[in-house]
C-alpha positions as CSV (number, residue, x, y, z in Angstrom):
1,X,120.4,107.6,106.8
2,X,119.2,104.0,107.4
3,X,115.7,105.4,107.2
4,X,116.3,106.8,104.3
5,X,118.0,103.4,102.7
6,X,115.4,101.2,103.2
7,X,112.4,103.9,101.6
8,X,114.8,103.9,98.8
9,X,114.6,100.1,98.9
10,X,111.2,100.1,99.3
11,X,110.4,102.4,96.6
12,X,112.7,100.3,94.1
13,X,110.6,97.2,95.0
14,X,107.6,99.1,94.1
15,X,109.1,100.6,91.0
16,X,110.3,96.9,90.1
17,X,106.2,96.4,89.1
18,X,105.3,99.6,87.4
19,X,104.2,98.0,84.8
20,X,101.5,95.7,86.6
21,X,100.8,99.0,89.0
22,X,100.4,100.7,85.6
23,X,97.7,98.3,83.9
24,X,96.2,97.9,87.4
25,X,95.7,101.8,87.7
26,X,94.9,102.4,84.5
27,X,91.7,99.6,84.3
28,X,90.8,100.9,88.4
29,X,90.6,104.5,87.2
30,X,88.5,103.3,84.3
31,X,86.0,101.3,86.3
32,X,85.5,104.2,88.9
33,X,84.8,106.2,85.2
34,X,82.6,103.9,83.5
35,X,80.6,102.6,86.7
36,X,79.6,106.7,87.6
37,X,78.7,107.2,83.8
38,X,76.7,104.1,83.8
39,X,75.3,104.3,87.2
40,X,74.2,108.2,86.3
41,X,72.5,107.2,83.1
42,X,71.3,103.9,83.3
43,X,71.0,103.2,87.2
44,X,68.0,104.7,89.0
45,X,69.2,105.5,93.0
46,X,67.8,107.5,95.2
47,X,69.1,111.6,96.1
48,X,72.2,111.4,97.7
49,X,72.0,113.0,101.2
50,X,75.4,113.2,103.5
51,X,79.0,114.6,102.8
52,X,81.2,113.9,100.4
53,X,83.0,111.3,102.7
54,X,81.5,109.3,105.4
55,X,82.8,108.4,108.5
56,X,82.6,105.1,110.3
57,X,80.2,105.2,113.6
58,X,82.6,104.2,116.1
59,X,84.7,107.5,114.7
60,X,82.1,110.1,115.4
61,X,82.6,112.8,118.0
62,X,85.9,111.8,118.3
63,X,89.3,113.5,118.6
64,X,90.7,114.4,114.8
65,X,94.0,112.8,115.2
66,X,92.4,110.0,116.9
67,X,89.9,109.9,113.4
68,X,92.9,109.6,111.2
69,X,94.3,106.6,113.0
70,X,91.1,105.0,112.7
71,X,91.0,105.6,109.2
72,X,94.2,104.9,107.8
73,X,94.3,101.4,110.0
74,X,90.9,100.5,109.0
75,X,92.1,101.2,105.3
76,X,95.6,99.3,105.9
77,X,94.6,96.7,107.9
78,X,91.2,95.5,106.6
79,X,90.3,97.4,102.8
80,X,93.6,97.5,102.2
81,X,95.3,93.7,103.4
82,X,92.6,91.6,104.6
83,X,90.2,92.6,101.4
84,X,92.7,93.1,98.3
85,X,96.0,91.5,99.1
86,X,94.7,88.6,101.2
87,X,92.8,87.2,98.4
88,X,95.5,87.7,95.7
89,X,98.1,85.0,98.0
90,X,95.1,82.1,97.3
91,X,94.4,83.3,93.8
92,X,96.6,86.1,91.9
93,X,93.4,87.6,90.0
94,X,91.6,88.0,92.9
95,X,93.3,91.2,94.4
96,X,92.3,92.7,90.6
97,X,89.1,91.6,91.1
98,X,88.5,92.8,94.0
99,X,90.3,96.4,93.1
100,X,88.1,96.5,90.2
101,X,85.2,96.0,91.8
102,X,85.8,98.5,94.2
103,X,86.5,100.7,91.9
104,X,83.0,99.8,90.2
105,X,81.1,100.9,93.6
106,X,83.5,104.3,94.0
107,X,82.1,105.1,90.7
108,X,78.5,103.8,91.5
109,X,79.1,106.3,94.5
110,X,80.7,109.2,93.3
111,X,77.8,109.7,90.4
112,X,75.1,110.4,92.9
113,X,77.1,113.1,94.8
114,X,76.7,116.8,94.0
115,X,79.2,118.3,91.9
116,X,80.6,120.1,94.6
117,X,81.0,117.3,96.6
118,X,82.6,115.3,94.2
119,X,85.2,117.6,94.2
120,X,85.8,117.4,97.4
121,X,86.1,114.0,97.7
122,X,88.3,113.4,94.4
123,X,91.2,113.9,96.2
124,X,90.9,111.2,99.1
125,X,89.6,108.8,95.9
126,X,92.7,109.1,94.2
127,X,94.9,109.2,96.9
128,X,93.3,105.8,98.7
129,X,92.7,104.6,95.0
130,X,96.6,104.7,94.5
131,X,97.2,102.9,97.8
132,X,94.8,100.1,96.8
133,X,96.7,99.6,93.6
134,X,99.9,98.9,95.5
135,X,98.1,96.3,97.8
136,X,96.4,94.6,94.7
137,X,100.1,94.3,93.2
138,X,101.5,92.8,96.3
139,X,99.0,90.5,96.5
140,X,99.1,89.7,92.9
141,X,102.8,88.9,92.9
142,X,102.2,86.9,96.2
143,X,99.8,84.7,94.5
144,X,102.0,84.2,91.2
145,X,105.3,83.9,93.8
146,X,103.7,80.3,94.7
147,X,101.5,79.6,91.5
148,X,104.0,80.5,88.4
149,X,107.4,81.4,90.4
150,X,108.8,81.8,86.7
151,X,106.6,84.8,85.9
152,X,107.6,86.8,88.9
153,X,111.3,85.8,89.1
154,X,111.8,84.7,85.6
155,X,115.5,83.3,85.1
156,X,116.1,83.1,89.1
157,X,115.4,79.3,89.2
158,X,114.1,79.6,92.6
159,X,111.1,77.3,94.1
160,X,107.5,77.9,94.8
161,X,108.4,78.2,98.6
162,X,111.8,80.2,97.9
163,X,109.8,82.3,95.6
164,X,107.0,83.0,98.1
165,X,109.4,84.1,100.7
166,X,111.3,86.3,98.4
167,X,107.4,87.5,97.5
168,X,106.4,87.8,101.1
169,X,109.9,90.2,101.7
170,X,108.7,92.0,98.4
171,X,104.7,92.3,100.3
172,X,106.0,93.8,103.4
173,X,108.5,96.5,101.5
174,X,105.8,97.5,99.4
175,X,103.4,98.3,101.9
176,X,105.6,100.6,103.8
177,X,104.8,102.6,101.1
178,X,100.5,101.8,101.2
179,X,100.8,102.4,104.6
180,X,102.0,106.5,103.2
181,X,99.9,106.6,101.0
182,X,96.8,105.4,102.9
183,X,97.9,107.6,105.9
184,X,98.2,110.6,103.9
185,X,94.4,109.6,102.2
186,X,93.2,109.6,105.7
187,X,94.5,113.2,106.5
188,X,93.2,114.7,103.3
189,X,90.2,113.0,103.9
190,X,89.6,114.2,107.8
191,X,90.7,117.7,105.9
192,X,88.0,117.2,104.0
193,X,85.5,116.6,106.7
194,X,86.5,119.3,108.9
195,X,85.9,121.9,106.2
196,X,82.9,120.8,104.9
């Protein structure tokens, strides 16, 4: 039951920003969209040869659970934290800018692959897409927690350190719920590998 309390909490936190996780999905999703149409049309690359995922060298030949750990803590702990939330706590637009610029290079990356593989590979986008969208909205309201405490806890009076503690409880809650996301991202896309 405890378990169950504190997802609860955690998805309330989450909920509590739908409307930044809203704009923030909605202008990723778009960038992914425009950078594949531009990058098809306009952008000359060479033929795509591979899969419709790849998979980091140290992770080759290795066990399949032991490829889904690697994947989901490589996505948690470094595209996920270090790369989209980190920046966000020194500047708030920079977990959007870099979200948005991943998105751009998804896009770049999904245009060259083969229709099939696209398809294959839509899933694990959208899933690790979603994830990175959480991250950029913790790091977002960690940077604004210390910058403009007033537009995060409007009406709460609280300092820029009280603020930033109440941000950093907010952070961890919310990425309970990146870290399910990105784990399931990371079995869809060794699901993907295997049958392909």
């Amino acid at each position: 039951m405890l378990a169950v309390s504190f997802l609860k909490l955690c998805l309330e936190t989450v909920s509590n920003r739908r409307v930044v996780f809203a704009v923030l999905n909605a202008l990723y999703f778009c960038f992914i969209f425009a950078a594949a149409f531009l990058s098809h049309y306009f952008l000359v690359l060479l033929p795509y040869e591979g899969g419709p995922v790849d998979v980091p060298d140290f992770l080759v030949g290795v066990d399949w659970s032991v490829m889904v750990v690697g994947i989901f803590l490589f996505n948690l702990t470094l595209s996920g934290f270090l790369f989209v939330t980190l920046p966000g706590l020194v500047f708030f637009p920079l977990s959007a800018a870099v979200l948005l610029f991943r998105g751009f290079l998804w896009g770049v990356l999904l245009s060259q692959l083969p229709t099939a593989y696209f398809l294959a590979a839509l899933p694990t986008v959208v899933l690790e897409g979603e994830g990175y969208v959480l991250a950029s909205v913790a790091g977002i309201t960690l940077g604004l927690s210390w910058i403009k405490p007033n537009w995060v806890y409007g009406g709460e009076g609280l300092s820029r350190f009280g603020a930033l503690r109440k941000a950093l409880r907010e952070c961890g809650r919310s990425y309970v719920i990146v870290a399910i996301v990105l784990f399931v991202a990371a079995v869809v896309e060794i699901i993907t590998i295997a049958y392909l």
